[in-house]
Structures are given as C-alpha cells and as structure tokens.
C-alpha positions in Angstrom: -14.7 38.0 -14.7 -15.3 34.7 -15.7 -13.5 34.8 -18.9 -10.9 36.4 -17.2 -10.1 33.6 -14.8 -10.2 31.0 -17.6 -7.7 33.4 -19.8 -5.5 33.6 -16.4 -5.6 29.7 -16.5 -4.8 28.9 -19.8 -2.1 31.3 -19.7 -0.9 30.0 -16.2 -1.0 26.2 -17.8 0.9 27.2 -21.0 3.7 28.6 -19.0 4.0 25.4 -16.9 4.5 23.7 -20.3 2.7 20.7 -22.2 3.2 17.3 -20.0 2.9 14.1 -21.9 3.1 10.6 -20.2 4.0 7.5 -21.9 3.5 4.1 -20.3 6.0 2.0 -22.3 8.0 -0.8 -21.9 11.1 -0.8 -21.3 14.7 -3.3 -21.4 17.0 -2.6 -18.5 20.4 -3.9 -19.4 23.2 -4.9 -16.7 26.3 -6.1 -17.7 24.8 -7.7 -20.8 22.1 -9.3 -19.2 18.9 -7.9 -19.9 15.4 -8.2 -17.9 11.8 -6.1 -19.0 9.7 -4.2 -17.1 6.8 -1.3 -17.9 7.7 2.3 -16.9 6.1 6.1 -17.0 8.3 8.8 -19.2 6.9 11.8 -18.6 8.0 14.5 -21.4 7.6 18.3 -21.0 7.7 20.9 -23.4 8.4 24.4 -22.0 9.8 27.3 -24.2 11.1 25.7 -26.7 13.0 22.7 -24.8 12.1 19.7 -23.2 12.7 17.9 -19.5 12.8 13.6 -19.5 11.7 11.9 -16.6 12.2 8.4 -16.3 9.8 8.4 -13.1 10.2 5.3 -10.4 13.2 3.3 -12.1 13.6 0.2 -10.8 16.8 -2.2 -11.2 15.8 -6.4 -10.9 18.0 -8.5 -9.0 18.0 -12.0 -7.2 16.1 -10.6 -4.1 13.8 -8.9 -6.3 13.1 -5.2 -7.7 15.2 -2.2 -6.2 14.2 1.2 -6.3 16.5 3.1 -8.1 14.1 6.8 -8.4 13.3 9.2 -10.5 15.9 10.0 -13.4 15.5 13.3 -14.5 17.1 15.4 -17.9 15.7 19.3 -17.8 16.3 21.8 -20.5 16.8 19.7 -23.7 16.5 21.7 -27.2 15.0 19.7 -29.7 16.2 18.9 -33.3 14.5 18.0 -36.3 14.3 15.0 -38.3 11.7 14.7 -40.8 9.0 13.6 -38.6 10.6 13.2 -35.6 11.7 15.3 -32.9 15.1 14.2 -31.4 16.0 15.3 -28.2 20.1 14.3 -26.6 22.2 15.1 -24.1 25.1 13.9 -22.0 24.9 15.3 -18.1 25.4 14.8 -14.9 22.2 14.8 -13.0 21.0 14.1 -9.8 18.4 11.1 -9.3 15.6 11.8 -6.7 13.2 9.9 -4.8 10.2 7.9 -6.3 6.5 8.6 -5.4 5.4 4.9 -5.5 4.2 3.7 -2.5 5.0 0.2 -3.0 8.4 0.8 -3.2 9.9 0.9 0.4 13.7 2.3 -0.2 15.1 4.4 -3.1 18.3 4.0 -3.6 18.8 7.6 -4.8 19.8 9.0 -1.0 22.5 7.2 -1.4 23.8 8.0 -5.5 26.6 10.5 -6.0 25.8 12.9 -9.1 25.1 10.4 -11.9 26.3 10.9 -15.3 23.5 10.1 -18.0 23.9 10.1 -22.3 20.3 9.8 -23.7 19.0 9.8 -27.1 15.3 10.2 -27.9 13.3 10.4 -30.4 9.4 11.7 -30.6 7.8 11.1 -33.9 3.9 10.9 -33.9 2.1 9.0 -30.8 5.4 6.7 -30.7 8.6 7.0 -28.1 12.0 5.5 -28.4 14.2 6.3 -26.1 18.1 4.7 -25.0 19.6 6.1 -21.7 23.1 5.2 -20.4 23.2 5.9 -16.3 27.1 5.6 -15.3 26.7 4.4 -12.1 30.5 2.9 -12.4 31.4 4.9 -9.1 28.3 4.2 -6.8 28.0 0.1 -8.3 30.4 -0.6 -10.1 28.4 -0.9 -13.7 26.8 1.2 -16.4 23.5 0.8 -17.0 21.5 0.8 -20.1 18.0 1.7 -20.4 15.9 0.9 -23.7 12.5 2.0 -23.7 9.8 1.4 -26.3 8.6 -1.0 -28.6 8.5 -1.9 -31.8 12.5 -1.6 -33.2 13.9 -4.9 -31.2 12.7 -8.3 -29.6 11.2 -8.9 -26.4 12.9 -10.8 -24.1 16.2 -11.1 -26.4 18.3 -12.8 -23.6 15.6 -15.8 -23.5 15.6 -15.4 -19.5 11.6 -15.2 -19.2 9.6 -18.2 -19.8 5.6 -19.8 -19.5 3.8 -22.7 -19.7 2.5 -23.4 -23.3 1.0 -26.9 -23.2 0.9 -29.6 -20.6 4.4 -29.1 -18.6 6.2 -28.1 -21.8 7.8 -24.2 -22.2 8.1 -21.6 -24.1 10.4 -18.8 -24.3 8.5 -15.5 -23.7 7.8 -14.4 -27.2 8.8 -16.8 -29.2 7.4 -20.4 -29.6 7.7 -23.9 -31.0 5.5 -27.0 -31.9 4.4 -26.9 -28.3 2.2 -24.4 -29.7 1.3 -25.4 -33.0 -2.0 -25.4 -35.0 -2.5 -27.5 -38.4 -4.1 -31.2 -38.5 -1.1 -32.7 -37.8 -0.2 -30.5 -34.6 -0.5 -33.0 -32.0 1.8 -35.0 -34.0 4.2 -32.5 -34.4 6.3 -33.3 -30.6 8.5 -31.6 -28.8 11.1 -29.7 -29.9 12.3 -26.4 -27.5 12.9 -26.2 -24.1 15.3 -24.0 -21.6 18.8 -24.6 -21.5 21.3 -23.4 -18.3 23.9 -23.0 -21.6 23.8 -19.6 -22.2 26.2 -16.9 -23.5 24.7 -14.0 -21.1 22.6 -14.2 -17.9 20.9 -17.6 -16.9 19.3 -19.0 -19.9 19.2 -19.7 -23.6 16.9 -21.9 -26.0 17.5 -25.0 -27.0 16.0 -26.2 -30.3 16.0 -29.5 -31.2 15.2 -32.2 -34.0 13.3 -35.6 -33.2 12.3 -38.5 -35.5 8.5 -39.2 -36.2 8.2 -42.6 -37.9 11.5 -42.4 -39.2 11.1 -38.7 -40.7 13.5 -36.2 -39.4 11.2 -33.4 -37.9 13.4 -30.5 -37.2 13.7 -28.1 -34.1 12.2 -25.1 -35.1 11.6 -21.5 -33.3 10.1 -18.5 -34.2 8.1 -15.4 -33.1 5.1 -16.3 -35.2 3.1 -19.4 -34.9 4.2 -22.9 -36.1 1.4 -25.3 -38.4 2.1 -28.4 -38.9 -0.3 -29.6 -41.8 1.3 -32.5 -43.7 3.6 -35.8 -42.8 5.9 -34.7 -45.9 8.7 -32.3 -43.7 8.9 -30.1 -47.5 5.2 -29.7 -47.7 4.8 -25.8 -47.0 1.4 -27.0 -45.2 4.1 -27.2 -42.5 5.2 -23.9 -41.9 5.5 -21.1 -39.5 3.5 -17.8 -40.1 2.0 -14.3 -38.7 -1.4 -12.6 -39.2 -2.1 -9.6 -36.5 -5.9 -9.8 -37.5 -5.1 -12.8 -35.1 -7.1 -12.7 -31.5 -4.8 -15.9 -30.1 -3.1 -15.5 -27.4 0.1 -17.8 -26.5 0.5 -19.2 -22.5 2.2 -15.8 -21.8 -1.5 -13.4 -22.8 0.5 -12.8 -25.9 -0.6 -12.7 -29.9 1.8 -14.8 -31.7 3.7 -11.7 -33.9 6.0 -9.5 -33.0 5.5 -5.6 -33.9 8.2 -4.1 -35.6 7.8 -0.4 -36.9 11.3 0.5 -38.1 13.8 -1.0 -40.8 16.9 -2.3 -39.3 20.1 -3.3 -41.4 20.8 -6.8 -40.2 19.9 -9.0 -37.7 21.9 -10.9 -35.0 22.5 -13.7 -33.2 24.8 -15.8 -30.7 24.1 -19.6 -31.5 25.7 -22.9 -30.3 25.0 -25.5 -33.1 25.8 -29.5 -33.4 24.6 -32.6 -35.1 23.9 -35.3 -33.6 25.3 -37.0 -37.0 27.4 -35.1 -38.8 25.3 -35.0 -42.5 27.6 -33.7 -45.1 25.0 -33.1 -47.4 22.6 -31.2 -45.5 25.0 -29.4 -42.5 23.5 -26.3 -41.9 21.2 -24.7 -39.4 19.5 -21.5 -40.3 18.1 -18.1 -39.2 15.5 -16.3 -41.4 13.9 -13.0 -40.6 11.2 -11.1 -42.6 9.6 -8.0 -42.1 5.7 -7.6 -43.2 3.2 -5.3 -43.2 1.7 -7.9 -40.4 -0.8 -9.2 -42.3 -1.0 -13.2 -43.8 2.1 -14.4 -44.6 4.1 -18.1 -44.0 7.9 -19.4 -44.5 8.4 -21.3 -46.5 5.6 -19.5 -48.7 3.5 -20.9 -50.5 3.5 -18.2 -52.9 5.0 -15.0 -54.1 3.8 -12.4 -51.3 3.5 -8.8 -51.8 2.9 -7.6 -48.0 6.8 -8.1 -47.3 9.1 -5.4 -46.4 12.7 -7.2 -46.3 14.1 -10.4 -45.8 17.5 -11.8 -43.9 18.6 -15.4 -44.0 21.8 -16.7 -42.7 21.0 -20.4 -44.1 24.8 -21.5 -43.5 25.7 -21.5 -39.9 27.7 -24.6 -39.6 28.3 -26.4 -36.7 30.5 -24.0 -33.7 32.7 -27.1 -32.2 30.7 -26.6 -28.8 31.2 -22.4 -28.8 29.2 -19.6 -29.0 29.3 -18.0 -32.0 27.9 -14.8 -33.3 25.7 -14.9 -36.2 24.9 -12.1 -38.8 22.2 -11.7 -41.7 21.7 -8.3 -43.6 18.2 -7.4 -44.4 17.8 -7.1 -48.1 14.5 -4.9 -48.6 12.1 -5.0 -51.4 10.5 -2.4 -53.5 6.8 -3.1 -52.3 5.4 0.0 -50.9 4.2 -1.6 -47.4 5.5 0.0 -43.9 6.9 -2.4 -41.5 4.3 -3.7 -39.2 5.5 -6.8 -38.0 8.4 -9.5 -38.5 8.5 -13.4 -38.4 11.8 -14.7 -37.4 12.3 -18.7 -37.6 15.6 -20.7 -36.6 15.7 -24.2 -37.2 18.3 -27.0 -36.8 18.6 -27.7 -40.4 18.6 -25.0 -44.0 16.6 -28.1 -45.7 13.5 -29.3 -43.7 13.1 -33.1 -43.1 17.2 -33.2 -43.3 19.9 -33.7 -40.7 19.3 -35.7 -37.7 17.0 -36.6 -34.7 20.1 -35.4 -32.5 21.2 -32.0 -33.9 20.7 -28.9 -31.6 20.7 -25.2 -32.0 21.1 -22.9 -28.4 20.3 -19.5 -29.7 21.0 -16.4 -27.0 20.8 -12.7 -27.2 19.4 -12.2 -30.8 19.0 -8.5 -31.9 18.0 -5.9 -34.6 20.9 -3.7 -35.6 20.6 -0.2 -36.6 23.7 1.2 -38.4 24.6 4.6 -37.8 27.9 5.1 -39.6 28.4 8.3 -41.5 30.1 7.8 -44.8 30.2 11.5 -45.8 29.2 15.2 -45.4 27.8 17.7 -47.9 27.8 21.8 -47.0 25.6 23.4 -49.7 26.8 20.6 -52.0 30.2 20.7 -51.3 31.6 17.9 -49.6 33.6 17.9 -46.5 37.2 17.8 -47.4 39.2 14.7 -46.5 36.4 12.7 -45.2 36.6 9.9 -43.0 34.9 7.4 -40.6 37.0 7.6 -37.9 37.8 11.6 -38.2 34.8 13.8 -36.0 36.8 17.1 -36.7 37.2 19.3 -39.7 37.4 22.9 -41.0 36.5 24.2 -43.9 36.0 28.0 -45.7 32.7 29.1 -47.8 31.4 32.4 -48.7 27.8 31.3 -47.8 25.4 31.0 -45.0 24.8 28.2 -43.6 21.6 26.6 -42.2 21.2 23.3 -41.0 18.7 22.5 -43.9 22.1 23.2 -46.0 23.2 20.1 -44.7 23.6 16.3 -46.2 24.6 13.4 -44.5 25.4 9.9 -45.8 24.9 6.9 -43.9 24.9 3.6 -44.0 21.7 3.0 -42.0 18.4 2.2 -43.7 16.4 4.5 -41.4 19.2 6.3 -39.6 17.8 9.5 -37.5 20.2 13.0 -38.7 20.5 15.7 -35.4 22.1 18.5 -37.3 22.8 22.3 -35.4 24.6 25.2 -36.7 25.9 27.8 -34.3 28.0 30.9 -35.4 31.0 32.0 -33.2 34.1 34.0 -33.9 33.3 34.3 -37.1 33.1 30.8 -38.2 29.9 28.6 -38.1 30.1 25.7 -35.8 28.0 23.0 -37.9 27.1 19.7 -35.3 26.3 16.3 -37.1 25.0 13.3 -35.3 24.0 10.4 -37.0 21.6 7.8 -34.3 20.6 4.4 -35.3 16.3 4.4 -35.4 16.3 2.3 -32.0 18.5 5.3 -30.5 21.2 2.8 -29.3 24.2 3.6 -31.3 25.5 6.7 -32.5 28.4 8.8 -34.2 29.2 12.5 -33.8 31.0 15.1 -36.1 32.1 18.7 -35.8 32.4 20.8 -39.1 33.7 24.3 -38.7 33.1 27.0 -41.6 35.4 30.3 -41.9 33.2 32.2 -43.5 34.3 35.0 -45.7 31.2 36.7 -46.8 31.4 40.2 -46.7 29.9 42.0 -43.6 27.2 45.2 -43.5 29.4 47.3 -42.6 31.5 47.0 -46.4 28.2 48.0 -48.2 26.3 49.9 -46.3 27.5 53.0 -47.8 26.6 51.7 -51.5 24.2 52.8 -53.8 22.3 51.7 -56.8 23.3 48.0 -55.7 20.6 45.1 -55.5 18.5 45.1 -52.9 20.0 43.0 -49.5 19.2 41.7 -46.2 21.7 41.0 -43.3 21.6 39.7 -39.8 22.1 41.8 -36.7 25.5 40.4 -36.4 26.4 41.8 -39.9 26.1 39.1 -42.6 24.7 38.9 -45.3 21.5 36.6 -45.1 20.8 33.8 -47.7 17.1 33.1 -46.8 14.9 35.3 -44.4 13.5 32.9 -41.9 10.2 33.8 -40.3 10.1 35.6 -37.1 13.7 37.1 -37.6 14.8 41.3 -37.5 17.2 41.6 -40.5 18.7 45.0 -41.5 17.5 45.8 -45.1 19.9 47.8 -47.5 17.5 49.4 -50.2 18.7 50.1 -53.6 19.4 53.7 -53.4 21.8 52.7 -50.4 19.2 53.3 -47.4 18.5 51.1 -44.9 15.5 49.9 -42.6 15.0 47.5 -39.7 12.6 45.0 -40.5 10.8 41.7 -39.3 10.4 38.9 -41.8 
C-alpha cells in the first residue's frame, strides 16, 4: 500500500508539471527611463509547453513602488536552440492579484486585458527573459521588462547612486578615483560626480579632468576598479582593472566587475563631451570595452593578455557642441578560446592620458550592450530562399523534399543570435517560421517561408512492386528521416505494406 501511495504521488506531481523559480533581477523600463528591482519567475513545464509567471510585478514611481500583480503566459511550446530552450509569444492576458503581503493595492482590479510579446530563453541554470506589457490603453505607456543578468549593465540610466569615500559618489556599478587602490590613490582626487544633465530620467555622470602639480589627471570611469600607482599619467601603474577572485566590495556591497556571460556586437553610448581648452593635438574623449574571462586583466595593459574575449574602443568622440550624442563601438573578438565572464568598460575625458585639460568633461547616459538580430539570408535543404531580403518577412517557394526544421539555415549578423525555427504542414505546403532574437532577448526579426511541395503521395505507389523499400507519414508523404516515437506506413519491396512505430 505504501508503494502504492508514493506511485499515486509521483504520478499526481508529474501531471501538475515541473515548477522552477528563479529569483533574478530585473530592469523595468518606462518611457526610456529605467529603474532595477529583484523579482520571482516562476516557470512550469506541463506536457510539453510551458506557463511564465512574472509573480508580484511592481512599477517605481515618485511616491514609491506600485503593485502592478502577477503577469501570467500559459501554454507556451518550446523551441530549440542548441542549448537553449526558447519559449515566445504575443497575447493578450489577464494580470491577477499578487500574494505579497506588503503590498497593500494591486493595480490589476483595475487593468483591461493586457497585451504582452515575451521572448525567453532557458539554457542551463541561467534565465533571460524581455517582456513588452502594452498598457497604452489603461496608462498611457508600454512597458518593458528585462530580466536577468549577465548580457547588459546594471543601472545603465546612472539614476542610482552611494557613498564611496568621505561625502564623494559613485554611480551604482561603476566607479572612479574615489575608489581607487595603488600608492598613489589618495593623490589621485576627484574626478566623478552626479549630474541633473541627463538625456533620459534624472541623472547622468559627469567625468571630469583636474590638474595635480601641473599634470593633467584625467576623469576616468569604469565598471572595474581604478589604481593609481605612478605620478607619470602614461605609466600603466595607473590603470583601471578587474579580477573576480576579488572579495572587495564597493560603498554599494558590490565587487568591482561586472559579469557578462554573452557576446554582444557593439556597445553604446549617449555622451555630452567638452574641453575646457580646446587642445588640437589631443581632442578626443574615449570609450573602451573589453570582455574577459574575469580573471586579472588592466587597461592600458601592461602586457599581451590571453584571458580576453573581444575588445571595442571608440577613441574619437570629439567634442558634441553642448548635445547629446550617441556613441557606437563594435566589438572586434579574438581567437582565444575563453568564454565571456566578465567585462571592464572605461570612459575617460581624453584618448591620450595626462593630455587635454583640467576643464574637459564627459556626461555619459544610458550606455548599453547591443545584440544584433538581423537575418541576412535563408537556406531550405541548402537552397537559398529566393529573392532574399532584410526588410521582406514573406516568401514562397517549391521543393520535392521534406522539410524539418533541422533542414533549416539562417544567417545573421549577430555574434550569438538565438534561431526559433517551426515547420508546420497545411494544404499541402509546409509553413516554415524563422525568428532570429538577439542573446539578451530584446530585439528581434520574424520571417514566413512557405514550401509547395510536390513529392509524390502514398497513394501513387502503393500499388507498386519490386520498388525500394519506403516509409510515409499518415498524411501520405513520403518521409525523409523516421523520427523516433512516429507511426509511419511502410511500403515493402514486393509492394505490401505495414503500420509501424519508429
């Protein structure tokens, strides 16, 4: 009896499906502005598809956090990428009540049917996921909801600050001399602080350069650590860097890296750069990003490192005339066989260190990773898609094969774009479904192949003899592979036929 009741229990918890919770962070963006919080995504596998829970979603405003509820997406089926399991869907759903208790009012009494896109991806103990909640009719804005780390930077809209020495501040994740170790560090001044100048929400950075006993020290940021180890401003003693064997901790209870686990294409940036005195000789402020495999390594090095994934330096951004003004840098990625890990980004006010003057200023706002997910052609069974372009998602095409979605190429130009491919057959065509996702699930572009297929049916050989033998779906057509699991109708060579399972 007692084995009886544990088999009934099993059973009874594999039909409820498998329930994982992740506690993740996440970046709620409103009309470009964008605040982060922690949240609890609870996943559930059941049959073969998946429901997305997005439990106790709360928005931030000036008179603090509103509950928003629980934001729910039932009866997703999969798709397969490598490693990863992508789940998407566009819907209009329903958002319920929260179960926190702290939370006095949810707003969800009061929602209309919400429309949601989402785009997920599983892929080991890691979650990304990027949710789009149209609530346009209700509040008059769409929200975005990025959840996850590791594939962009924390606190990007530099509205969240702390205390890193004395009365002096640092942006959350990112830091300065302020914060500096080296012989020299107390030396070393000040050289960040919050600026009311910003080109979204409330606040930017402001970097700026100072003069130590005549020497031109320049404003410098970056998500590492600075050192400052030498009075000579080209001396690579004086230099920023990341380790993640590091136990420090920064005036925020955070190590001074930044975890990056994916391999954008380029990084971004909106900047608002002048000099105090215009130097024609050194007039540049610059931007430099480079992705490790987190552990030891410094810019300007000190020596050829092989722990580095890519690199991106923009080491031209000339002065903006008092505008903001977006700044771009493709990453450019080596051939060392290390896995991302980590990246160390650095702005300063000047390409040259020691140069420019104690005046110049860089405000730097809303930096970014971008993941490309532009599709720059499709293969069927090695047969490109006829007349492909960008900007076309619709085509038709004729092959005498069957088609699979294994049968299926796509070219991109993302370094680590994620593929969702499903084939479908209807009135006699297969319906092939391409959608290429950038790896932080943000951005994404979708294409519709249909394929007339003129393979000859079942019912045109059945009667047949001394032929090879064949294997056809119940619908009739001929099958290419035999996938496991599958009834196929089996023509023998001496024209019989049998019903089998593969």
């Amino acid at each position: 009896m007692k084995k009886l009741f544990t088999f009934l229990f099993v059973a009874a918890t594999a039909m409820a499906g498998r329930a994982t919770d992740y506690n993740v962070p996440i970046t709620v963006i409103v009309n470009g502005v964008s605040s982060e919080q922690t949240a609890v995504i609870t996943i559930v596998e059941n049959n073969g598809l998946y429901d997305l829970t997005l439990k106790n979603f709360m928005l931030q405003s000036e008179d603090g956090p509103m509950g928003v509820g629980n934001v729910e997406m039932k009866g997703i089926k999969p798709c397969q990428d490598g490693n990863a399991t992508l789940l998407l869907t566009n819907d209009t759903i329903t958002i319920t009540s929260g179960d926190d208790p702290s939370v006095p009012f949810w707003m969800s009494s009061m929602l209309p049917p919400v429309p949601v896109d989402l785009c997920a991806k599983i892929e080991g103990e890691r979650l990304r996921c990027y949710i789009d909640i149209d609530l346009m009719e209700s509040l008059g804005q769409v929200i975005q909801v990025a959840i996850g780390d590791g594939y962009q930077m924390p606190n990007a809209s530099f509205e969240a600050w702390h205390t890193s020495t004395g009365s002096y501040v640092e942006p959350n994740g990112w830091h300065s001399f302020e914060s500096a170790t080296g012989s020299l560090a107390a030396l070393a001044g000040h050289h960040i602080e919050k600026s009311s100048d910003a080109h979204s929400g409330e606040a930017s950075a402001r970097i700026f350069a100072t003069s130590i006993f005549g020497i031109v020290a320049n404003g410098t940021m970056t998500t590492g650590r600075m050192n400052a180890g030498s009075m000579s401003a080209a001396d690579t003693q004086n230099h920023a860097y990341l380790d993640m064997s590091k136990t420090d901790l920064d005036g925020n209870g955070d190590p001074f890296y930044i975890p990056l686990c994916s391999r954008p294409d380029s990084v971004v940036a909106w900047v608002k750069f002048s000099q105090g005195k215009a130097n024609a000789s050194h007039p540049y402020a610059t931007i430099s990003a480079v992705i490790t495999d987190g552990t030891f390594y410094q810019d300007p090095e000190d020596k050829e490192y092989t722990n580095v994934v890519a690199k991106a330096k923009d080491n031209k951004i000339a002065t903006t005339g008092g505008q903001w003004v977006r700044v771009s840098a493709p990453f450019v990625y080596t051939d060392n066989a290390a896995s991302p890990q980590a990246v160390l980004i650095t702005i300063s006010t000047n390409a040259d260190a020691g140069q420019g003057s104690a005046n110049d200023e860089v405000l730097v706002d809303d930096i970014a990773f971008i993941y490309n997910a532009k599709v720059s052609g499709i293969s069927i069974e090695g047969v490109e898609v006829p007349g492909f372009s960008t900007g076309t998602t619709d085509y038709e095409m004729e092959m005498d094969k069957e088609i699979t979605a294994d049968d299926i190429e796509v070219l991109t130009d993302g370094k680590a774009t994620n593929i969702a491919k499903t084939v479908t057959e209807k009135d006699g065509q297969y319906v092939c479904t391409i959608v290429a996702i950038g790896a932080d699930m943000s951005a994404k572009s979708a294409y519709v192949v249909k394929v007339k297929n003129n393979l000859s049916t079942i019912c045109d050989q059945l009667t047949a003899s001394k032929q090879p033998v064949a294997y056809y779906t119940l619908d009739g057509r001929k099958a290419k592979t035999l996938v496991p699991g599958r009834i196929y109708i089996c023509r023998q060579s001496d024209g019989s036929i049998a019903k089998i399972r593969q």
